[in-house]
N, C-alpha and C positions, 0 to 999 in steps of 0.2 A: 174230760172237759178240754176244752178248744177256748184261744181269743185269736178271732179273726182280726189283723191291725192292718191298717192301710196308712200311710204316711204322706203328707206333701214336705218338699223341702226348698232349700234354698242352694242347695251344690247336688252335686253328681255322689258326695262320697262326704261319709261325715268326717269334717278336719273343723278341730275347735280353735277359733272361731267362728268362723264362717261359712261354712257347709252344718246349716242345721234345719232342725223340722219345723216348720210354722204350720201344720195341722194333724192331726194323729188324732183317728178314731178306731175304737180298741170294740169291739163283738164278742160278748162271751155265748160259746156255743155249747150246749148238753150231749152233741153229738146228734141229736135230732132237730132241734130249733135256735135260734138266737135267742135268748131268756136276757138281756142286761146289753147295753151300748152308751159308752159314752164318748161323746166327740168334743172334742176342744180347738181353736186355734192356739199358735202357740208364740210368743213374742220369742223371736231366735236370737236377737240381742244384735242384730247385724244386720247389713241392707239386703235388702231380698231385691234383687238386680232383673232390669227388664227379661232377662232370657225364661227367669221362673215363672214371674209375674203372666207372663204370655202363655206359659204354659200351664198353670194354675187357675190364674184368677184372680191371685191372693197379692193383696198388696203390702207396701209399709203399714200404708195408712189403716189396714185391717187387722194389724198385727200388735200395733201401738201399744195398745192398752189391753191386749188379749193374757194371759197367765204365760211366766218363763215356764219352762220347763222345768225346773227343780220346785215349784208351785204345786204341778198336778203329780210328779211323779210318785209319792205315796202312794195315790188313787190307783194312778197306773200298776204300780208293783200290787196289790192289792186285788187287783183285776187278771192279772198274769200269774198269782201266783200259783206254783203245782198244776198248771196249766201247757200244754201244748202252745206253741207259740205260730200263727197260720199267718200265710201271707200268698201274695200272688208273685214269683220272683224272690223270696223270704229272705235272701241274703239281705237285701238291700234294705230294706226295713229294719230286718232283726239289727244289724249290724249301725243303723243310724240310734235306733236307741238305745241301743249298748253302750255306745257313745255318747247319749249323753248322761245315762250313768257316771259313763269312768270320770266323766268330768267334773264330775260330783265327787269322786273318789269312790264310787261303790261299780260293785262286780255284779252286773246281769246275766243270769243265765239262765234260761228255757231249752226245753225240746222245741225243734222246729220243724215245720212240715210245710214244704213248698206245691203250691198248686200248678206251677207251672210243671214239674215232675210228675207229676201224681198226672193231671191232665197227660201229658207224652204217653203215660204208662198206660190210664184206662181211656183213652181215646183217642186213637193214634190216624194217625191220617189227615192233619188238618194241617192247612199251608203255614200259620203262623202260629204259635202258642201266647202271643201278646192278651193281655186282658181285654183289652176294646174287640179284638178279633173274637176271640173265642164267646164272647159275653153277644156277640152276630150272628157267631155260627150256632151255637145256640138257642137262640132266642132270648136271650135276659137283657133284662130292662136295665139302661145305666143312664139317666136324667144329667147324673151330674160327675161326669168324666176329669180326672185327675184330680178331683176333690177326696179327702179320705172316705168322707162317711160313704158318696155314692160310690168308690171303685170300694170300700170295703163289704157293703150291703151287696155289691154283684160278684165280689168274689165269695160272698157266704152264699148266693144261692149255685154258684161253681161248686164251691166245696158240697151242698147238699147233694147235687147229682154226681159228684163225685161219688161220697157212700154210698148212694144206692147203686152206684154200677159197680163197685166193691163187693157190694153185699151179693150183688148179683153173680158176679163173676166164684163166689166161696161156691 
């Protein structure tokens, strides 16, 4: 079992305070289809500063009244647990909610599987491995670009033909 997680945030790098996530949407995958998604915005508890917003979407004013993060995280743990942890780039995800774990005082830890590896390794040849590129060169639909739910829904149909040229290549 797999959770595809796509994350928006508010910094480059989770530093608490203020480098944190205001959306995370979590795809749990059976290894053949996405079965379960839940998507939340997240109140970061700090200003989300024009540079994100521009590059988001996502404003104060969207964030206000949205759940902190110590709110959903049961849900979350709950959804990841004994679970492979998938992302596009998966440091950078894994490692923003890990953070905000520890800042809760609890210790997060998943297997990780990064698609931007996985993509290099079974389809090599393409100028960029960025998720907007590869989701082109492909052909996969992504509506809604640097949003979690849309960059997570097109990194799970990444991850699907992923497997299957895995499976292909046994």
């Amino acid at each position: 079992m797999f959770t595809i997680i796509d994350i928006e945030t508010c910094g480059g790098k989770f530093t608490y305070p203020n480098g944190r996530i205001t959306e995370i949407c979590v795809l749990v995958h059976d290894g053949l289809s996405v079965v379960e998604k839940f998507t939340s915005l997240v109140n970061p508890e700090c200003t989300i500063t024009p540079i994100y917003t521009n590059i988001t979407g996502i404003t104060n004013e969207m964030v206000r009244d949205a759940p902190k993060f110590h709110q959903i995280a049961k849900h979350i743990h709950r959804l990841t647990d004994n679970k492979i942890f998938v992302a596009h780039n998966v440091s950078f995800d894994y490692n923003f909610v890990k953070g905000e774990y520890a800042s809760m005082g609890f210790n997060f830890e998943r297997e990780k599987l990064c698609t931007v590896q996985l993509s290099r390794k079974l389809l090599p040849g393409h100028d960029s491995y960025s998720l907007g590129n590869l989701c082109k060169d492909l052909g996969i639909q992504n509506n809604a670009r640097h949003r979690a739910e849309g960059d997570a829904l097109a990194t799970a149909q990444l991850f699907d033909l992923l497997l299957q040229r895995k499976a292909m290549k046994k």
